[in-house]
C-alpha positions as CSV (number, residue, x, y, z in Angstrom):
1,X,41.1,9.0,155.7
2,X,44.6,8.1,155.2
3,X,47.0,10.1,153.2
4,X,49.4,8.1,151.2
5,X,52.2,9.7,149.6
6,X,54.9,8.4,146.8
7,X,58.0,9.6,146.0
8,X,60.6,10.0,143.3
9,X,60.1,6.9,140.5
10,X,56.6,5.7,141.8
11,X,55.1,9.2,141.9
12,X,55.8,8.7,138.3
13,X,54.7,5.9,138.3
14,X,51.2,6.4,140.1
15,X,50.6,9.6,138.3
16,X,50.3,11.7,141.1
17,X,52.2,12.0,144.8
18,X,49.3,12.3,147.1
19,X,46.4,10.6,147.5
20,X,43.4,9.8,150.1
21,X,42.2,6.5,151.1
22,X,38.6,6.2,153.4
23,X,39.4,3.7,155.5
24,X,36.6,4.0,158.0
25,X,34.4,1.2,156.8
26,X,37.3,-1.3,158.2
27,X,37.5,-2.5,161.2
28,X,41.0,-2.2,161.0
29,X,43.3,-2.3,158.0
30,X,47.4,-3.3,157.7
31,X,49.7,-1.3,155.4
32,X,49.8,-5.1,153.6
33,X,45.5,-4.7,153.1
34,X,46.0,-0.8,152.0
35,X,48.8,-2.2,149.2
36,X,46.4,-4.4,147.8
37,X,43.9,-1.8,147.7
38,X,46.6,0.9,145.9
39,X,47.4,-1.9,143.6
40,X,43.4,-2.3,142.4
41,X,43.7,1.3,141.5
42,X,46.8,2.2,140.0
43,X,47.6,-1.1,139.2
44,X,50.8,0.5,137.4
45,X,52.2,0.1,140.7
46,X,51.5,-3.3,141.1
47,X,55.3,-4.7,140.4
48,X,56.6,-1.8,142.6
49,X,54.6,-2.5,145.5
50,X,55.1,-5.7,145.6
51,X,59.3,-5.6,145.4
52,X,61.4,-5.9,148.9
53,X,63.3,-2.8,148.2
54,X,60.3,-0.2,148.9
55,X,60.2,1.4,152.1
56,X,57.2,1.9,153.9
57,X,56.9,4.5,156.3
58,X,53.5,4.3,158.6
59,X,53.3,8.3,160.5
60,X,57.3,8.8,159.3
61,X,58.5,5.7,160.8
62,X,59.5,2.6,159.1
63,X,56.4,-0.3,158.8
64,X,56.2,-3.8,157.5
65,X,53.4,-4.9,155.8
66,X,51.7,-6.2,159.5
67,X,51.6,-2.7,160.3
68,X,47.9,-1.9,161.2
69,X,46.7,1.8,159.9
70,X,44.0,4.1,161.9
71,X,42.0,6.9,160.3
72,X,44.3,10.2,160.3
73,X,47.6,8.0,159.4
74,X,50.0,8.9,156.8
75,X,51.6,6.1,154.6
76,X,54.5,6.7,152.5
77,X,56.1,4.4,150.0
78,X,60.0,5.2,149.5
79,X,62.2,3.3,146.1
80,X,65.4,3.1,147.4
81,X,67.8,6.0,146.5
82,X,71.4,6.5,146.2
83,X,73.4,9.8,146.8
84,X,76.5,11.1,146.3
């Protein structure tokens, strides 16, 4: 399984912050492979995951969409932020 997390707008977005994706049936899958599949079933997010300015962080460090994803990995999708 892989735990995907969203934050601020695109939890909103997704309707929910965590979720679980089985990704055992692969014989390996890229963060670009896992969006597609995100996108197929929240495709509320579709727009979103597909823009430049979302981070992607593969086990809290920053991936590209080449990034390949093992069972146990976490995968977070960050909209940029601005602070004060």
């Amino acid at each position: 399984m892989v735990n995907v997390k969203f934050f601020a707008m695109l939890k909103g977005i997704a309707g929910v912050d965590v979720t679980e994706y089985d990704i055992t049936g692969s014989v390996t899958m890229t963060v670009g492979e896992l969006k597609k599949r995100i996108v197929a079933d929240i495709p509320s997010l579709t727009e979103a995951l597909q823009s430049r300015s979302i981070l992607v962080s593969l086990n809290q460090e920053v991936a590209d969409d080449k990034a390949v994803i093992e069972d146990g990995d976490e995968v977070a999708f960050l909209p940029p932020y601005s602070g004060g």
